[in-house]
C-alpha positions, 0 to 999 in steps of 0.5 A: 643435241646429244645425238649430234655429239655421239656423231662427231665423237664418232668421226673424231675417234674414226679419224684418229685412229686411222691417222694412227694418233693416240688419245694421248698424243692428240691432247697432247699436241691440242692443249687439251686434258686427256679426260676432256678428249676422252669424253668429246670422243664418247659424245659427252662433252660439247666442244667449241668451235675453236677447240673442233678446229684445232683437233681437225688441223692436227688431225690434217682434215676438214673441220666441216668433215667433223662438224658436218651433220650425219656424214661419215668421216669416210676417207671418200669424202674427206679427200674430195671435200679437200679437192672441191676446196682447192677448186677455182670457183668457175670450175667449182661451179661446174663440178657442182653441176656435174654431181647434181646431174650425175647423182641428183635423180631426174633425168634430163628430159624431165628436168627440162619440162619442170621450170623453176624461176628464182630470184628476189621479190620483184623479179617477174617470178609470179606475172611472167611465170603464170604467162610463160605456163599459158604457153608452155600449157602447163600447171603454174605453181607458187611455192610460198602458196603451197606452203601456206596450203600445206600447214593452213597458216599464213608465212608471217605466223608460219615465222612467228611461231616456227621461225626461219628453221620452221618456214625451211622445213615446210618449204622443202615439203612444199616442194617435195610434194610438187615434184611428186604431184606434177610431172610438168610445171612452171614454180616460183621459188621465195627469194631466199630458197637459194639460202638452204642448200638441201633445198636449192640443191634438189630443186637445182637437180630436179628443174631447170632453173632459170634466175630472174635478175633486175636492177635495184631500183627495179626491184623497188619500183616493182614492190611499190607497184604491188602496194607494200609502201612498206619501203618508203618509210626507210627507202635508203636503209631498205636500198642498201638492204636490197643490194646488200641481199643481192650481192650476198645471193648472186652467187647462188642465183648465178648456179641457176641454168639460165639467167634472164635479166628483166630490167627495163624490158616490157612484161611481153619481152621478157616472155619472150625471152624466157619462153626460148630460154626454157624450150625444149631444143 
Protein backbone atom coordinates (compact mmCIF):
# COMPACT_ATOMS: atom_id res chain seq x y z
CA UNK A 1 0.00 0.00 0.00
CA UNK A 2 2.57 2.38 0.90
CA UNK A 3 4.47 1.64 -2.22
CA UNK A 4 1.12 2.29 -4.09
CA UNK A 5 0.71 5.82 -2.52
CA UNK A 6 4.49 6.84 -3.14
CA UNK A 7 3.49 6.21 -7.11
CA UNK A 8 0.61 8.05 -7.25
CA UNK A 9 1.99 11.10 -5.12
CA UNK A 10 4.78 10.73 -7.65
CA UNK A 11 2.63 11.02 -10.77
CA UNK A 12 0.63 13.68 -9.05
CA UNK A 13 3.39 15.85 -8.29
CA UNK A 14 5.06 15.06 -12.12
CA UNK A 15 1.54 16.16 -13.62
CA UNK A 16 1.46 19.55 -11.68
CA UNK A 17 4.46 20.58 -12.18
CA UNK A 18 4.33 20.09 -15.81
CA UNK A 19 0.78 21.74 -15.88
CA UNK A 20 3.07 24.78 -14.10
CA UNK A 21 0.18 24.59 -11.16
CA UNK A 22 1.34 24.99 -7.74
CA UNK A 23 0.65 23.00 -4.51
CA UNK A 24 -1.10 25.91 -3.37
CA UNK A 25 -3.33 26.62 -6.48
CA UNK A 26 -4.26 23.18 -7.00
CA UNK A 27 -5.75 22.89 -3.21
CA UNK A 28 -6.96 26.07 -3.60
CA UNK A 29 -9.10 25.17 -6.70
CA UNK A 30 -9.79 21.44 -5.20
CA UNK A 31 -11.09 22.37 -1.59
CA UNK A 32 -8.32 20.79 -0.28
CA UNK A 33 -5.99 21.87 2.79
CA UNK A 34 -2.52 22.76 1.66
CA UNK A 35 -0.97 20.13 4.14
CA UNK A 36 -3.30 17.51 3.12
CA UNK A 37 -1.83 18.03 -0.66
CA UNK A 38 1.28 17.99 0.46
CA UNK A 39 1.53 14.69 2.14
CA UNK A 40 -0.73 12.70 -0.89
CA UNK A 41 2.26 14.07 -3.13
CA UNK A 42 4.86 12.59 -0.36
CA UNK A 43 2.59 9.29 -0.37
CA UNK A 44 1.30 9.73 2.74
CA UNK A 45 -2.05 10.18 2.80
CA UNK A 46 -4.42 7.90 1.15
CA UNK A 47 -6.88 9.84 -0.73
CA UNK A 48 -10.51 8.85 -1.84
CA UNK A 49 -11.49 8.27 -5.15
CA UNK A 50 -13.83 11.18 -5.24
CA UNK A 51 -10.98 13.78 -4.05
CA UNK A 52 -8.16 11.71 -7.17
CA UNK A 53 -10.86 12.51 -9.47
CA UNK A 54 -11.29 16.06 -8.48
CA UNK A 55 -7.46 16.65 -8.63
CA UNK A 56 -7.36 14.85 -12.07
CA UNK A 57 -10.33 17.24 -13.51
CA UNK A 58 -8.30 20.23 -12.37
CA UNK A 59 -5.24 18.69 -13.45
CA UNK A 60 -7.18 18.25 -17.14
CA UNK A 61 -5.92 14.40 -17.29
CA UNK A 62 -7.36 11.08 -16.62
CA UNK A 63 -8.03 10.00 -13.29
CA UNK A 64 -6.76 6.29 -14.48
CA UNK A 65 -3.39 8.08 -15.55
CA UNK A 66 -3.22 8.36 -11.75
CA UNK A 67 -4.71 5.90 -10.24
CA UNK A 68 -3.07 3.26 -12.62
CA UNK A 69 -0.58 1.00 -11.01
CA UNK A 70 3.04 1.34 -11.89
CA UNK A 71 2.61 3.63 -14.92
CA UNK A 72 4.21 6.58 -15.47
CA UNK A 73 2.51 9.72 -15.84
CA UNK A 74 4.16 10.18 -19.12
CA UNK A 75 2.96 12.93 -21.44
CA UNK A 76 2.92 9.68 -24.24
CA UNK A 77 0.46 7.98 -22.30
CA UNK A 78 -1.58 10.56 -20.92
CA UNK A 79 -2.43 11.78 -24.63
CA UNK A 80 -3.04 8.36 -26.18
CA UNK A 81 -5.15 7.18 -22.92
CA UNK A 82 -7.43 10.33 -24.00
CA UNK A 83 -7.26 9.54 -27.56
CA UNK A 84 -8.22 5.81 -26.98
CA UNK A 85 -10.99 7.15 -25.06
CA UNK A 86 -12.73 9.29 -27.68
CA UNK A 87 -12.58 6.20 -29.86
CA UNK A 88 -16.18 4.80 -31.28
CA UNK A 89 -16.05 1.33 -30.05
CA UNK A 90 -15.50 -0.49 -33.24
CA UNK A 91 -12.44 1.33 -33.92
CA UNK A 92 -11.39 1.13 -30.33
CA UNK A 93 -11.58 -2.56 -30.88
CA UNK A 94 -9.47 -2.34 -33.66
CA UNK A 95 -6.79 -0.35 -32.34
CA UNK A 96 -6.52 -2.56 -29.41
CA UNK A 97 -5.78 -5.52 -32.16
CA UNK A 98 -3.20 -3.49 -33.57
CA UNK A 99 -1.27 -2.85 -30.36
CA UNK A 100 -1.50 -6.30 -29.36
CA UNK A 101 -0.06 -7.54 -32.80
CA UNK A 102 2.48 -4.71 -33.06
CA UNK A 103 3.69 -4.65 -29.27
CA UNK A 104 2.26 -8.29 -27.93
CA UNK A 105 5.40 -10.45 -28.92
CA UNK A 106 4.65 -13.47 -31.06
CA UNK A 107 4.78 -13.21 -34.37
CA UNK A 108 1.97 -14.11 -36.77
CA UNK A 109 2.74 -17.73 -37.51
CA UNK A 110 3.21 -18.62 -34.45
CA UNK A 111 -0.02 -17.09 -33.16
CA UNK A 112 -1.64 -19.20 -35.64
CA UNK A 113 -0.24 -22.65 -34.44
CA UNK A 114 -1.07 -22.09 -30.68
CA UNK A 115 -5.11 -22.27 -30.49
CA UNK A 116 -6.92 -20.61 -27.55
CA UNK A 117 -10.64 -21.54 -27.11
CA UNK A 118 -12.76 -19.08 -24.55
CA UNK A 119 -16.15 -18.93 -23.73
CA UNK A 120 -18.32 -19.93 -20.46
CA UNK A 121 -18.82 -23.38 -19.05
CA UNK A 122 -20.72 -25.07 -21.69
CA UNK A 123 -19.33 -24.05 -24.68
CA UNK A 124 -17.70 -27.00 -26.42
CA UNK A 125 -14.30 -25.83 -25.05
CA UNK A 126 -12.77 -29.46 -23.64
CA UNK A 127 -14.82 -31.96 -26.31
CA UNK A 128 -14.42 -30.08 -29.16
CA UNK A 129 -10.72 -28.79 -28.19
CA UNK A 130 -9.34 -32.27 -27.50
CA UNK A 131 -11.22 -33.22 -31.04
CA UNK A 132 -9.97 -30.03 -32.98
CA UNK A 133 -5.78 -31.16 -31.41
CA UNK A 134 -6.38 -35.03 -32.92
CA UNK A 135 -6.59 -33.29 -36.30
CA UNK A 136 -4.66 -30.48 -35.71
CA UNK A 137 -1.91 -33.46 -34.13
CA UNK A 138 -1.05 -31.31 -31.41
CA UNK A 139 -0.84 -31.33 -27.64
CA UNK A 140 -4.71 -30.29 -25.89
CA UNK A 141 -4.17 -28.59 -22.83
CA UNK A 142 -6.74 -27.29 -20.06
CA UNK A 143 -5.66 -24.56 -18.42
CA UNK A 144 -7.86 -24.97 -15.07
CA UNK A 145 -5.95 -28.47 -15.03
CA UNK A 146 -2.75 -26.90 -15.08
CA UNK A 147 -3.52 -24.72 -12.50
CA UNK A 148 -4.36 -27.45 -10.37
CA UNK A 149 -1.18 -29.24 -11.63
CA UNK A 150 1.05 -26.37 -10.77
CA UNK A 151 0.03 -25.49 -7.05
CA UNK A 152 -1.22 -29.31 -6.14
CA UNK A 153 -4.68 -28.15 -4.88
CA UNK A 154 -7.94 -28.22 -6.37
CA UNK A 155 -9.82 -24.64 -7.75
CA UNK A 156 -12.33 -24.91 -5.12
CA UNK A 157 -9.52 -24.75 -1.88
CA UNK A 158 -7.34 -22.60 -4.54
CA UNK A 159 -10.52 -19.84 -3.99
CA UNK A 160 -11.06 -20.80 -0.55
CA UNK A 161 -7.79 -20.11 0.81
CA UNK A 162 -6.31 -17.52 -2.05
CA UNK A 163 -9.51 -15.98 -3.39
CA UNK A 164 -10.21 -14.72 -6.66
CA UNK A 165 -7.03 -12.73 -6.73
CA UNK A 166 -5.00 -16.13 -5.81
CA UNK A 167 -6.76 -18.05 -8.46
CA UNK A 168 -5.86 -14.74 -10.91
CA UNK A 169 -2.22 -14.96 -10.36
CA UNK A 170 -1.88 -18.85 -10.51
CA UNK A 171 -3.97 -18.84 -13.70
CA UNK A 172 -1.55 -16.38 -15.35
CA UNK A 173 1.50 -18.63 -14.40
CA UNK A 174 -0.40 -21.48 -15.75
CA UNK A 175 -0.29 -19.84 -18.91
CA UNK A 176 2.92 -18.23 -18.88
CA UNK A 177 4.51 -21.88 -18.54
CA UNK A 178 2.22 -23.09 -21.37
CA UNK A 179 3.49 -20.57 -23.68
CA UNK A 180 7.01 -21.45 -22.69
CA UNK A 181 6.58 -25.20 -22.60
CA UNK A 182 4.44 -25.67 -26.01
CA UNK A 183 5.19 -24.21 -29.15
CA UNK A 184 1.88 -25.71 -30.80
CA UNK A 185 -1.42 -26.44 -28.76
CA UNK A 186 -5.08 -26.51 -28.62
CA UNK A 187 -6.06 -24.56 -24.54
CA UNK A 188 -9.33 -24.16 -23.19
CA UNK A 189 -9.09 -20.95 -21.09
CA UNK A 190 -11.91 -20.83 -17.77
CA UNK A 191 -14.84 -18.88 -18.62
CA UNK A 192 -14.00 -16.04 -16.65
CA UNK A 193 -10.08 -15.51 -17.86
CA UNK A 194 -11.49 -12.45 -20.23
CA UNK A 195 -11.98 -10.92 -16.80
CA UNK A 196 -8.35 -10.01 -16.03
CA UNK A 197 -6.94 -7.97 -18.56
CA UNK A 198 -3.19 -8.74 -17.94
CA UNK A 199 -4.13 -12.15 -18.61
CA UNK A 200 -6.71 -12.05 -21.52
CA UNK A 201 -4.50 -9.36 -23.01
CA UNK A 202 -1.32 -11.75 -23.36
CA UNK A 203 -3.21 -14.65 -24.36
CA UNK A 204 -5.14 -12.43 -27.09
CA UNK A 205 -1.30 -11.38 -28.40
CA UNK A 206 0.32 -14.92 -28.11
CA UNK A 207 -2.78 -17.21 -29.77
CA UNK A 208 -5.14 -17.23 -32.03
CA UNK A 209 -8.50 -17.11 -30.01
CA UNK A 210 -11.46 -18.46 -31.07
CA UNK A 211 -15.01 -17.89 -28.82
CA UNK A 212 -17.03 -20.69 -28.39
CA UNK A 213 -20.57 -18.95 -27.87
CA UNK A 214 -24.18 -20.85 -27.54
CA UNK A 215 -27.69 -20.02 -26.55
CA UNK A 216 -28.62 -19.89 -22.80
CA UNK A 217 -30.40 -22.84 -22.63
CA UNK A 218 -27.67 -24.49 -24.31
CA UNK A 219 -25.09 -23.73 -21.76
CA UNK A 220 -27.65 -25.07 -19.24
CA UNK A 221 -28.70 -28.04 -21.02
CA UNK A 222 -24.61 -28.79 -21.50
CA UNK A 223 -23.76 -28.49 -17.74
CA UNK A 224 -26.70 -30.65 -16.67
CA UNK A 225 -25.28 -33.16 -19.01
CA UNK A 226 -21.98 -32.98 -17.30
CA UNK A 227 -23.93 -34.03 -14.08
CA UNK A 228 -23.79 -30.76 -11.88
CA UNK A 229 -27.74 -30.62 -10.88
CA UNK A 230 -26.41 -28.06 -9.16
CA UNK A 231 -28.65 -25.48 -11.60
CA UNK A 232 -31.83 -26.98 -11.08
CA UNK A 233 -32.00 -26.35 -7.55
CA UNK A 234 -32.58 -22.43 -8.48
CA UNK A 235 -33.01 -23.08 -12.47
CA UNK A 236 -34.58 -19.50 -12.68
CA UNK A 237 -32.06 -17.43 -10.64
CA UNK A 238 -29.15 -19.65 -12.09
CA UNK A 239 -30.64 -18.57 -15.95
CA UNK A 240 -30.98 -14.83 -15.21
CA UNK A 241 -27.16 -15.38 -13.81
CA UNK A 242 -26.11 -17.02 -16.84
CA UNK A 243 -27.46 -14.39 -19.10
CA UNK A 244 -26.62 -11.69 -17.11
CA UNK A 245 -22.50 -13.06 -17.02
CA UNK A 246 -23.15 -13.49 -20.75
CA UNK A 247 -23.88 -10.23 -21.40
CA UNK A 248 -21.38 -8.62 -19.13
CA UNK A 249 -18.46 -10.76 -21.03
CA UNK A 250 -19.55 -10.58 -24.77
CA UNK A 251 -17.81 -7.80 -25.25
CA UNK A 252 -14.80 -9.35 -24.42
CA UNK A 253 -15.28 -12.63 -25.82
CA UNK A 254 -16.24 -10.59 -29.05
CA UNK A 255 -12.23 -9.29 -28.93
CA UNK A 256 -11.57 -13.01 -29.69
CA UNK A 257 -10.14 -13.57 -33.75
CA UNK A 258 -12.81 -15.85 -34.52
CA UNK A 259 -16.24 -16.49 -33.26
CA UNK A 260 -18.01 -19.93 -33.44
CA UNK A 261 -21.46 -20.48 -32.34
CA UNK A 262 -22.32 -24.23 -31.12
CA UNK A 263 -25.90 -23.92 -30.82
CA UNK A 264 -27.83 -26.39 -32.21
CA UNK A 265 -24.89 -27.98 -34.29
CA UNK A 266 -23.92 -31.83 -33.51
CA UNK A 267 -20.57 -32.29 -31.84
CA UNK A 268 -19.20 -33.29 -35.62
CA UNK A 269 -20.20 -29.98 -37.10
CA UNK A 270 -19.11 -27.82 -35.04
CA UNK A 271 -15.43 -29.43 -35.72
CA UNK A 272 -15.77 -28.93 -38.52
CA UNK A 273 -16.20 -25.33 -38.40
CA UNK A 274 -13.61 -24.88 -35.94
CA UNK A 275 -10.99 -26.82 -37.87
CA UNK A 276 -11.48 -24.22 -41.07
CA UNK A 277 -11.58 -21.38 -38.77
CA UNK A 278 -8.51 -22.12 -37.22
CA UNK A 279 -6.16 -23.57 -40.20
CA UNK A 280 -3.45 -22.09 -41.54
CA UNK A 281 -4.51 -20.39 -44.77
Amino acid sequence: MNVYLEQLGEKLRSVRLRRGITQTQLARQCKLSLRFLVDVELGRANISLVRLRELAMALDIPVESLAAEGVPASPAFEQSTTFLKNLPPADLQDAHKFLLEKFGGANAALRRSRIALTGLRGAGKSTLGSLLAQRLECPFIELDKQVESASGLTLSIIFDLYGIAGYRRAERFALENVLLKYPRFVLATGGSIVSDPVTYNRLLAECFTVWLRAKPEEHMARVLRQGDRRPIKQSRQAMRDLRRILWSREALYRQSDAVLDTSAQSVKESVQSLFRLVRPT
